[in-house]
C-alpha positions in Angstrom: 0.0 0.0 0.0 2.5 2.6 0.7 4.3 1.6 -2.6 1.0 2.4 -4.5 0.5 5.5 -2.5 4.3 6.3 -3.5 3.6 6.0 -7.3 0.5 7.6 -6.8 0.8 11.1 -5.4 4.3 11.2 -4.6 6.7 11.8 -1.8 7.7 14.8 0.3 11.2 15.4 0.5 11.5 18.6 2.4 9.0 20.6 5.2 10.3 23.6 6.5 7.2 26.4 8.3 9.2 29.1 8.9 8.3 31.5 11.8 10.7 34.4 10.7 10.4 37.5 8.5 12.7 37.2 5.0 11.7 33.4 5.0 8.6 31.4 3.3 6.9 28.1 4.8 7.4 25.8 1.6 7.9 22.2 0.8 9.4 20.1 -2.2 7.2 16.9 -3.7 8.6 14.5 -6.0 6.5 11.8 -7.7 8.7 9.6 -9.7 6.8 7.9 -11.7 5.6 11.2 -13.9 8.9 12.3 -13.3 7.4 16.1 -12.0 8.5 17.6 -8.5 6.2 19.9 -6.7 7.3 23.2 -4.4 4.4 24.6 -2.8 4.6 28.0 -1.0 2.3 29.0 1.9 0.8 32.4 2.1 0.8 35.1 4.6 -0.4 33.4 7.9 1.7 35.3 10.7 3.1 38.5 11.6 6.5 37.6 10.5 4.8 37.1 7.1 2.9 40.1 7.2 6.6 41.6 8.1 7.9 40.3 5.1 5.4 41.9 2.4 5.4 45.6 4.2 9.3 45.8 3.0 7.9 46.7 -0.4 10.5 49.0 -1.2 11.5 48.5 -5.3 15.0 47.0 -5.2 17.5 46.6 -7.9 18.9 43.0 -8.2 21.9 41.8 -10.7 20.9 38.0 -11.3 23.6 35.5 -11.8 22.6 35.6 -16.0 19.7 36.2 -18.3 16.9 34.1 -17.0 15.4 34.0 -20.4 17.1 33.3 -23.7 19.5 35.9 -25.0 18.0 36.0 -28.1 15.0 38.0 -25.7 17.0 40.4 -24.3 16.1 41.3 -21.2 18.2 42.7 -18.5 20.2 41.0 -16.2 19.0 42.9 -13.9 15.8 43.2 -12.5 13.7 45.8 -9.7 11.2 43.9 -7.2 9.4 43.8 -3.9 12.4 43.7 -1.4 10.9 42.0 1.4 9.9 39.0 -1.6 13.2 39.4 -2.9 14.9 38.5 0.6 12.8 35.3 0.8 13.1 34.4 -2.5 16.4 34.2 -2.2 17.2 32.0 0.8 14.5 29.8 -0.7 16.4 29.5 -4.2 19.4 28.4 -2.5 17.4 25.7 -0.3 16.0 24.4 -3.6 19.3 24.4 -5.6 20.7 21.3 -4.3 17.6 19.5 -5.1 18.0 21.0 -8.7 21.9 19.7 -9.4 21.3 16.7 -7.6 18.0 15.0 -8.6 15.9 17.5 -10.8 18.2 18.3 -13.7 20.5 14.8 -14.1 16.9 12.8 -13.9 15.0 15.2 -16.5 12.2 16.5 -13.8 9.6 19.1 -14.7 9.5 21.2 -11.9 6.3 23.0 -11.0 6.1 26.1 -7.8 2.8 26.7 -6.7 1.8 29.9 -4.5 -0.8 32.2 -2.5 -0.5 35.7 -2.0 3.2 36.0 0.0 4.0 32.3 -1.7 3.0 33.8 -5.3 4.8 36.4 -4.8 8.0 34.2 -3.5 7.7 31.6 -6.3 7.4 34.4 -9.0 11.0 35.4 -8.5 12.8 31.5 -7.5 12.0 30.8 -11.0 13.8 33.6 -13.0 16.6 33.0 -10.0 16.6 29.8 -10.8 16.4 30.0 -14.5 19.9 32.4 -14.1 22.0 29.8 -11.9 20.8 26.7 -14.0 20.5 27.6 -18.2 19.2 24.1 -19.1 15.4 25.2 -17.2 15.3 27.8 -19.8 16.9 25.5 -22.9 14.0 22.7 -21.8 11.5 25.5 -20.1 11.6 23.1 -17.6 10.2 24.9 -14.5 6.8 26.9 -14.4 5.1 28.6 -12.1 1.3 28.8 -11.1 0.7 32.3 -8.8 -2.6 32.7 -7.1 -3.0 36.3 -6.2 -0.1 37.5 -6.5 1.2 40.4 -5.3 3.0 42.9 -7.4 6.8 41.7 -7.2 8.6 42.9 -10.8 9.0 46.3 -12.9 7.2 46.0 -16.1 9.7 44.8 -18.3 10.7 41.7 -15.9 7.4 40.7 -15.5 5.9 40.7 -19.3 10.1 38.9 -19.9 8.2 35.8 -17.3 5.1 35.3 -19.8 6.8 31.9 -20.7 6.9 29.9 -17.6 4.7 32.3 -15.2 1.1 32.1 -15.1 -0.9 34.4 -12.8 -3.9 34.2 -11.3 -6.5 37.3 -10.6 -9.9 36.7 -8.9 -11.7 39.8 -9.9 -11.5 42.9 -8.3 -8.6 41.2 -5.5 -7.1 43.9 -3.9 -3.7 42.2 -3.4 -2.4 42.4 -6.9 -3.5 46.2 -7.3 -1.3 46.7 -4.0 1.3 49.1 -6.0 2.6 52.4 -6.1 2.0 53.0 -9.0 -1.7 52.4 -8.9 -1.6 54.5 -5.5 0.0 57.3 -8.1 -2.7 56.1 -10.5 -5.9 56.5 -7.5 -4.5 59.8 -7.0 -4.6 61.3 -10.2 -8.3 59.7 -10.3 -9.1 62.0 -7.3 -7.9 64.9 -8.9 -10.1 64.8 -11.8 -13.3 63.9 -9.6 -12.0 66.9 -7.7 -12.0 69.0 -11.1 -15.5 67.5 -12.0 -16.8 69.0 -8.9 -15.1 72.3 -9.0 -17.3 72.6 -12.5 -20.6 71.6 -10.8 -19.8 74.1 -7.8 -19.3 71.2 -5.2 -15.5 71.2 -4.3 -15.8 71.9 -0.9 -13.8 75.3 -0.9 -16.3 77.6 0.7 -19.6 77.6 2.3 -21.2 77.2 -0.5 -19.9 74.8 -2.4 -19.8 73.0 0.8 -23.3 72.8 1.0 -24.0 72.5 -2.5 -21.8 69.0 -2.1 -23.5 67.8 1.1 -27.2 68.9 -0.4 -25.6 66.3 -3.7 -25.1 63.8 -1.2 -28.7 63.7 0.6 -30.0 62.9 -3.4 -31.0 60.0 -4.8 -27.9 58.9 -7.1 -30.2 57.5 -9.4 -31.3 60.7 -10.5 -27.8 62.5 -10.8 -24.3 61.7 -11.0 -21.1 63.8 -11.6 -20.3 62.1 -14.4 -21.4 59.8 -16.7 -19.9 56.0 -17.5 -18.0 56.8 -20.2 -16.6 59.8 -18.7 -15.6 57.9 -16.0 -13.5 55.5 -18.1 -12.2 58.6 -20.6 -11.1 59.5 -16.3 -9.2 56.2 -16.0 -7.7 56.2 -19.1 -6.1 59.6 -18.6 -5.3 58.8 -15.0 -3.2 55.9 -16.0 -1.8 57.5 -19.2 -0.3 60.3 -16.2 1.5 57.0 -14.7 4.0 55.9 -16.3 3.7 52.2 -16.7 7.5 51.1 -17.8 8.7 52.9 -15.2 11.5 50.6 -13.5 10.7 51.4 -9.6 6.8 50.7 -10.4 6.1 46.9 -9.5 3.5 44.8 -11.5 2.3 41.1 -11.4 4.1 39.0 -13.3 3.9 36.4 -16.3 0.6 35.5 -18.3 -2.4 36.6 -16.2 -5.4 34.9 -16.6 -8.1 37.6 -15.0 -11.5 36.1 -13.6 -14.3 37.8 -13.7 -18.1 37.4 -12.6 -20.5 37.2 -16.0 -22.5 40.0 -14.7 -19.7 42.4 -14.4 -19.4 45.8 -16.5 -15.7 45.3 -16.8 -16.3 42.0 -18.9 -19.1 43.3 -20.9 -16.6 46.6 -21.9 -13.5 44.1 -22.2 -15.7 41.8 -24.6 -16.7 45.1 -26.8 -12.9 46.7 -27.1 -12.6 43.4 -28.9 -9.8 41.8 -27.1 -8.4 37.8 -26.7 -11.3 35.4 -26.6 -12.5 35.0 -23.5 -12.7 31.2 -22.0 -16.7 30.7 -20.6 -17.2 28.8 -17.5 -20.8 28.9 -16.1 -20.4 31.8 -13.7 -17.4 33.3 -14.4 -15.5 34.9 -17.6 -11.5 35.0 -18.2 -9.7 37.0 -20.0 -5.9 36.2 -21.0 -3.6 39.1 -20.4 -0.7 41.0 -18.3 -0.3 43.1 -15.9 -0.3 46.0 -17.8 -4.1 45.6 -18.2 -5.9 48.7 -17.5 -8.2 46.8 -15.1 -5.4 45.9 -12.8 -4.0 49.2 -12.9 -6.3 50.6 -10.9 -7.6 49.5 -7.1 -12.2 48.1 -8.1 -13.9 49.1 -5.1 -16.5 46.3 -4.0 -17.8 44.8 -1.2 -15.7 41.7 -2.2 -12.2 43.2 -2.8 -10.7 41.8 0.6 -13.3 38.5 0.0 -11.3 37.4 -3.0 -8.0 37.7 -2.3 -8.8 33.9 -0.3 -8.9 30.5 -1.2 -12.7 30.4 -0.3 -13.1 32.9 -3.6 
């Protein structure tokens, strides 16, 4: 029995719950028979976790090599989430044995799996990785599946992961919107609603327009608003446009990003009519293949569910 249950799902090599900021709770799977090995990385559970993504500083980091072909060129070096970075790190060289040693010489595919913190942490093992060890990017060999990942790379890092990083976004998840840049990005949105009430009188600067915004609020919104939809999107647009996306100390989420959304939700009916990639149906829920450059992740949705999501439960 324990022979069949060997061939069937495998056997864990490694444990390790970490109770420390800079370090991940992880372990490393290996089933043999299918020849795959398995590193799963827990998500933020503790205040040493929590620790670990508040040092969000942008870094700059010089990898070992390119972590994709040359023929790409991509910088060697790369700007991400320092606290990430740090635990990244000591978790690359814990895995790196296991890589020369069994991995590699016995032609495994390896596979990292993540939540939240543990997305975040497996996003950047795998272009470490992929810089100490060449033959996982001649045999694409590793890949990565990040649920809810946090932003961890600058722009150009994270569209350079496309090939072997696959992201995750449950709708309006407030976790991978958690960037500067879409702070920068909320700001600029202020400043035009701001504007829009200056016109209508209602910018709180005097008595009056004081009152003239409180009276506003006492309405029924039904019967007025500031602006209309599509002014509200022309508001986006040019909030994001005033952001800057390629710049190198702004993080985003990296790789492919396959963004979930409920059927009923305006964002998919607008996505669907600008005539972007086919979306795949499932009964309750529409996806649309993209990056994070998408103008939907570039800005914070606020709903009633944007905490709700970020978990497994969602």
């Amino acid at each position: 029995h324990s022979l069949q249950y060997k061939k069937l799902y495998g056997v864990v090599l490694k444990h390790d719950l970490f109770e420390e900021a800079g370090y991940v709770g992880h372990y490393v799977a290996i089933n043999a028979e299918k020849k795959t090995a398995l590193i799963g990385i827990k998500g933020t559970s503790s205040l040493q976790d929590a620790m670990t993504d508040c040092c969000a500083d942008s870094v700059p980091f010089s990898l070992d090599s390119h972590f994709v072909s040359k023929a790409e060129a991509v910088s060697q070096e790369i700007v991400c989430h320092e606290g990430i970075l740090i635990s990244a790190k000591r978790l690359a060289d814990d895995i790196q044995p296991f890589l020369e040693h069994l991995f590699l010489p016995l032609d495994y595919e390896v596979l990292i799996c993540g939540h939240s913190l543990g997305a975040g942490a497996a996003s950047l093992v795998a272009p470490l990785l992929r810089s100490r060890n060449p033959m996982l990017i001649e045999k694409n060999s590793i890949q990565v599946r990040a649920f809810a990942c946090p932003p961890v790379l600058n722009y150009e890092s994270a569209i350079a992961c496309s090939p072997f990083v696959t992201t995750i976004v449950n709708s309006s998840d407030i976790i991978p919107r958690a960037s500067v840049a879409n702070l920068k990005v909320l700001h600029e949105t202020f400043f035009y609603v701001y504007k829009k009430l200056e016109e209508k009188g209602m910018h709180a600067k005097d008595f009056k327009s004081t009152r003239a915004f409180f009276s506003w609020l006492g309405k029924d919104k039904s019967e007025e608003s500031i602006m209309t939809f599509e002014e509200a999107l022309d508001m986006l647009q040019r909030s994001q446009e005033a952001v800057d996306l390629k710049d190198r100390d702004h993080l985003h989420i990296p790789g492919r990003v396959l963004f979930m959304m409920e059927n009923d939700s305006p964002i998919t009916d607008n996505a669907e009519n600008e005539g972007g990639k086919e979306d795949i149906k499932k009964p309750d829920t529409d996806c649309i293949v993209t990056d994070g450059g998408n103008k939907y992740l570039r800005t914070f949705i606020f709903d009633e569910r944007m905490v709700v999501n970020h978990f497994a439960a969602a």
